[in-house]
C-alpha positions in Angstrom: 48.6 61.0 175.1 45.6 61.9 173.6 46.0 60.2 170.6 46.4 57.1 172.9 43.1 57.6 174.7 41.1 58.4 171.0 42.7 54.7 169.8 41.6 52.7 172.7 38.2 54.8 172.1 37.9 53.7 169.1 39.0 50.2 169.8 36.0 49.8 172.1 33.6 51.2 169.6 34.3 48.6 166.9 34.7 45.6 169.3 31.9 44.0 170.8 31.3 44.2 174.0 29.7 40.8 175.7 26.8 42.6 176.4 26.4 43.3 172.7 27.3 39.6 171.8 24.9 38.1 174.3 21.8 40.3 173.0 22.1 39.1 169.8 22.5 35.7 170.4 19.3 36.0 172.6 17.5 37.9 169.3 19.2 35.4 166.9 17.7 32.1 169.6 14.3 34.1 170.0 13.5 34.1 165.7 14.7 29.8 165.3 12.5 29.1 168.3 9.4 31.4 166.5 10.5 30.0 163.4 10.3 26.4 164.7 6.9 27.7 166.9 5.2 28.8 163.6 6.4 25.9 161.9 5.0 23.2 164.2 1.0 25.2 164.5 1.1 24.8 160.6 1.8 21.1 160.5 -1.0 21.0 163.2 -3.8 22.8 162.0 -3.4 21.9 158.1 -6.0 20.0 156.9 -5.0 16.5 155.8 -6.4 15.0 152.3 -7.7 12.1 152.5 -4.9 10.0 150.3 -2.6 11.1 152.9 -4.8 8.2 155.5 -6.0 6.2 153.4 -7.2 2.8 155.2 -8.0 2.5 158.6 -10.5 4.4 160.9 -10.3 8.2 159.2 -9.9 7.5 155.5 -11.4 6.0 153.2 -11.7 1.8 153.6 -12.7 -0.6 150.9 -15.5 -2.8 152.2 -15.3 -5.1 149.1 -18.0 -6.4 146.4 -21.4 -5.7 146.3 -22.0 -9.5 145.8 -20.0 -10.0 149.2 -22.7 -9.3 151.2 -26.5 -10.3 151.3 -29.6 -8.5 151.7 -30.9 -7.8 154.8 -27.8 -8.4 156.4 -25.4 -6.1 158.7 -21.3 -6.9 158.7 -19.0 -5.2 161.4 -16.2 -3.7 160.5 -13.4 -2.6 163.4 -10.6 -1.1 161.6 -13.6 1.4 160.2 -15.9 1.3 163.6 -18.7 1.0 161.4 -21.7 -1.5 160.2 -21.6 -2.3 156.5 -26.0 -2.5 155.9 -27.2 -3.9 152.8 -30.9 -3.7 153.5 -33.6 -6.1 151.7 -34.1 -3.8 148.8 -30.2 -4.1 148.0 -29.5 -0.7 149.2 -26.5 -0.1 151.9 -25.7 2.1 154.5 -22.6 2.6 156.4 -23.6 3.1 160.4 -21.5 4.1 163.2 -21.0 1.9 165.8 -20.9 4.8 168.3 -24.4 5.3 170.7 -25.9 8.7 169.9 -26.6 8.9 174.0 -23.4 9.1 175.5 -20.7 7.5 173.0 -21.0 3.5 174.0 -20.1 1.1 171.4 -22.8 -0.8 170.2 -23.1 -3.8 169.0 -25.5 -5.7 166.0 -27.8 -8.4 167.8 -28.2 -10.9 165.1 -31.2 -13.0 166.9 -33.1 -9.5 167.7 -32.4 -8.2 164.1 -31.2 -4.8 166.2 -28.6 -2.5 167.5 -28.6 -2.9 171.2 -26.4 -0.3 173.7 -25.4 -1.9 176.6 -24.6 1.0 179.0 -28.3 2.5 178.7 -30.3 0.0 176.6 -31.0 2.3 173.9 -32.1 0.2 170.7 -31.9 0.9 166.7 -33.7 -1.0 164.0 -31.1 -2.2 161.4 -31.4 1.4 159.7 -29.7 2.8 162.7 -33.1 4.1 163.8 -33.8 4.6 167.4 -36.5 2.2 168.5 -35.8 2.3 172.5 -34.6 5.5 174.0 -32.9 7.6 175.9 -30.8 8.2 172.3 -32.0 11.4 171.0 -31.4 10.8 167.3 -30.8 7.7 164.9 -27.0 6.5 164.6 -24.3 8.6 162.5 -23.8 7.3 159.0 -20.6 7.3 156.7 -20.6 8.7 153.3 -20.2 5.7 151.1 -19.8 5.2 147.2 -19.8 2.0 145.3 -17.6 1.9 141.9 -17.1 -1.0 140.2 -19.4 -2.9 142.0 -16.8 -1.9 144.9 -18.3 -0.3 148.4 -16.4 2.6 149.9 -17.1 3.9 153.1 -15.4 7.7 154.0 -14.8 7.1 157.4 -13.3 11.0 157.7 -16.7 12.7 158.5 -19.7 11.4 159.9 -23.1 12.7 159.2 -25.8 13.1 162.0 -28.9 12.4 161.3 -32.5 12.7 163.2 -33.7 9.8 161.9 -33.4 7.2 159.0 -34.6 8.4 155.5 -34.7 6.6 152.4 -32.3 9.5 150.8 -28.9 8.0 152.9 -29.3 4.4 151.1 -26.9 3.9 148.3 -28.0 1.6 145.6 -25.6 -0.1 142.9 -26.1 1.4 139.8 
């Protein structure tokens, strides 16, 4: 008899109880969701090159020749949300179409020669400088770099900017 009792002992020490089976899974389910978790905030907060978005708003977009445009003249572009500005000296500027104020889009009045908002009626001279407040500061501007005779606006990062000076104008070389 007591030989029975130490085999069904022993039987119950190397079987699994469901307690024992149910723990585990619960630890195994626990690590793939952590896994999957960890997984997802890294795809998140990586930082993204910039060939990864390469036209539209957020990468880089080809505005096209250097010949294409004329002096003194401003060209919307929407994919971008930016103004293309070759100024009368040749030199351009690519200038956010976003009011400094409170985020309006604003849009190039040809007949004024000007940058009009039309939720506050802040005005900028075709620099992006603010002529009319309530804007506190002149309008962002887009890194740009012309190769080949080619403009290309970086539509990734913005640069704010107090006020217009003559070191933001890119000139073809």
């Amino acid at each position: 008899m007591i030989r029975d009792h130490d085999k069904v002992k022993e039987i119950k020490e190397q079987s699994f109880s469901r307690r024992d089976f149910l723990r585990k899974l619960w630890i195994g389910l626990g690590i793939v969701a952590l896994a999957e978790f960890l997984g997802v905030g890294y795809i998140f907060l990586r930082p993204r090159k910039p060939e990864e978005h390469n036209e539209g708003f957020g990468g880089i977009i080809t505005a096209g020749s250097i010949k294409k445009f004329a002096d003194n003249s401003v060209t919307a572009f929407r994919e971008g949300q930016f103004y293309l500005v070759c100024l009368q000296d040749g030199g351009f500027l690519a200038v956010s179409r976003r009011c400094t104020h409170l985020g309006c889009t604003v849009p190039w009045v040809e007949e004024e020669k000007k940058f009009q908002c039309p939720c506050h009626s802040s005005s900028f001279d075709i620099t992006g400088d603010v002529k009319n407040p309530p804007a506190p500061r002149a309008l962002d501007i887009y890194p740009l770099k012309i190769e080949n005779s080619i403009i290309k606006v970086d539509t990734s990062k913005a640069i704010r900017r107090k006020r217009f000076d003559t070191t933001q104008v890119i000139y073809p070389s």
